[in-house]
C-alpha positions in Angstrom: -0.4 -12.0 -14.3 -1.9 -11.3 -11.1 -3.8 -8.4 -9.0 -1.2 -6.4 -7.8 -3.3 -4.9 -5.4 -4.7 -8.2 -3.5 -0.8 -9.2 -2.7 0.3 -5.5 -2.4 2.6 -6.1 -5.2 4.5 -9.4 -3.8 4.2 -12.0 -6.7 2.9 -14.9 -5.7 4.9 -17.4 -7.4 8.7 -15.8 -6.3 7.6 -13.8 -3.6 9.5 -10.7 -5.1 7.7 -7.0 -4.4 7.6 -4.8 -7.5 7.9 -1.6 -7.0 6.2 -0.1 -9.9 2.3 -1.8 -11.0 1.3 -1.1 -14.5 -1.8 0.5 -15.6 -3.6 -2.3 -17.8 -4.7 -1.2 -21.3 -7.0 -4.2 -22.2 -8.8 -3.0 -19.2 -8.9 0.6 -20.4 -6.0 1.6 -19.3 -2.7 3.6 -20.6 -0.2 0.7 -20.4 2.0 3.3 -17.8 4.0 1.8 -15.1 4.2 4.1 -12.2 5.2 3.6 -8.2 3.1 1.0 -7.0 2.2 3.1 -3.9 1.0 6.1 -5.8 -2.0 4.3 -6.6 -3.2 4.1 -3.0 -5.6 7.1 -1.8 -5.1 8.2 1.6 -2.3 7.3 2.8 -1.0 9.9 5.2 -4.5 10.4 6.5 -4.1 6.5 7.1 -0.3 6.9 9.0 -1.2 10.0 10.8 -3.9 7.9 12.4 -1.8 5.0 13.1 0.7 7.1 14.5 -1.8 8.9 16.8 -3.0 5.5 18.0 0.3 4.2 18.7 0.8 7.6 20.8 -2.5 7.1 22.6 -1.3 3.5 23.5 1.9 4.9 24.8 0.2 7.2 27.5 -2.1 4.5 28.7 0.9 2.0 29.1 2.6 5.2 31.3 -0.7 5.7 33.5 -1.2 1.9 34.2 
């Protein structure tokens, strides 16, 4: 077993990505599985600010 969320759900032995991370009961938990990127807060907020920034970068490349 490892932290899912330190390798963003690549295992580090056979490098596969799991799609779903389970929630742990021994660590008070409900034993679910569920998508592994529905435990991540934020996201959009997160790629509407990348994509913004990317945009930003474009115009200064066109006025250099």
């Amino acid at each position: 077993m490892w932290d899912t969320f330190s390798t963003g759900a690549r295992c580090p032995d056979c490098g596969r990505v799991w799609e779903e991370t389970q929630c742990i009961g021994h660590a008070g938990g409900c034993d679910k599985m569920s998508p592994h990127l529905d435990w991540y807060k934020g996201l959009d907020d997160i790629i509407q600010r990348l994509k913004e920034e990317i945009k930003e970068r474009w115009r200064v490349k066109e006025y250099a």
